[in-house]
Each structure stands twice: as structure tokens, then as C-alpha cells.
N, C-alpha and C positions, 0 to 999 in steps of 0.2 A: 568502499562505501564508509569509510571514516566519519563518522560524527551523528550516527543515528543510535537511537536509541533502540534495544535487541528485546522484545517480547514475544515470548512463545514464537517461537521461528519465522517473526519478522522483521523487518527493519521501519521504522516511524521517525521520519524526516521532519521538523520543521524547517519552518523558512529561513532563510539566509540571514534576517533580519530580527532586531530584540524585540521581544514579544512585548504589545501595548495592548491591552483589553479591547479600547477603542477601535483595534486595527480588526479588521479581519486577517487570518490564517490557512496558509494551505497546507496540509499535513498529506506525506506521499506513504504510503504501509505499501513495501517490497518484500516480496520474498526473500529468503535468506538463500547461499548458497545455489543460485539459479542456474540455468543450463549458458546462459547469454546476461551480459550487462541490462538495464533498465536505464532510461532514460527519467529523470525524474521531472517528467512533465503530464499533463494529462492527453499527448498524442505520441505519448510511448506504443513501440510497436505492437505491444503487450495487448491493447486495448482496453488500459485500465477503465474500469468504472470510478464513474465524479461524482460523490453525493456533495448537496451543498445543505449545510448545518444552522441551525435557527440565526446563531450569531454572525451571519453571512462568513461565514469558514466554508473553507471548501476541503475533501475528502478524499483521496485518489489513492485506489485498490486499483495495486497492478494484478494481475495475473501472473502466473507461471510457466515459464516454458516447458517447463519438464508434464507438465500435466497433475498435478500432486492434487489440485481440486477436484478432479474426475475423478482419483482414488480414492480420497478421504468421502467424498459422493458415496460412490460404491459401496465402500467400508462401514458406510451409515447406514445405508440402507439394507444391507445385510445383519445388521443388529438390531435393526428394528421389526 
């Protein structure tokens, strides 16, 4: 996964292409370190969710195979 950018343990993909204002944007946020590759599309097997962004951008949260959202879930909820 060479060429994304690394925050707080994920990966944030832009497009393939030079960013123009005018253009809309798909940006893919992966998990870091996953059990299984990701397909950087929004019918990754993952079942990422698409939000699509005022400036007609689009948004694509993969999921994790390991399950780490069910955890850090849990983890909240026990501190609150």
C-alpha cells in the first residue's frame, strides 16, 4: 500500500489522478496492518461505507477484518 498517507492507524488514498478543485475526489481511509489485502474500491469485500461530501467527493471507510471496530466499540463503552 505504497503512496498513502498514514494517520492515526490508517491509510487515506487519493486518486490516482492530480487533484483540480473543480474535479471531485475519491479518498479510500484503510485500515492499517489488516488480516487480508483491501481492494481500493467501494465493493471491497470489506463492505466499506460511501459517504459522499458536499463538494461531490466521495468517502470510502473500509472496515477491518480483524474486527478492531467491535473492540474499540466495546472499549467505549465500558468507559463511559
Amino acid at each position: 500500500m505504497a503512496g498513502g498517507l498514514k494517520l492515526y492507524g490508517i491509510l487515506a488514498f487519493p486518486p490516482a489522478f492530480c487533484y483540480n478543485p473543480g474535479m471531485s475526489e475519491t479518498i479510500h481511509v484503510l485500515p492499517v496492518d489488516d488480516l487480508f489485502e483491501h481492494n481500493q474500491s467501494a465493493h471491497c469485500h470489506c463492505s466499506p461505507r460511501v459517504e459522499y461530501v458536499e463538494d461531490g467527493g466521495v468517502l470510502v471507510i473500509h472496515n477491518s477484518y480483524d474486527g478492531r471496530e467491535e473492540l474499540e466499540q466495546m472499549q467505549s463503552e465500558v468507559v463511559q
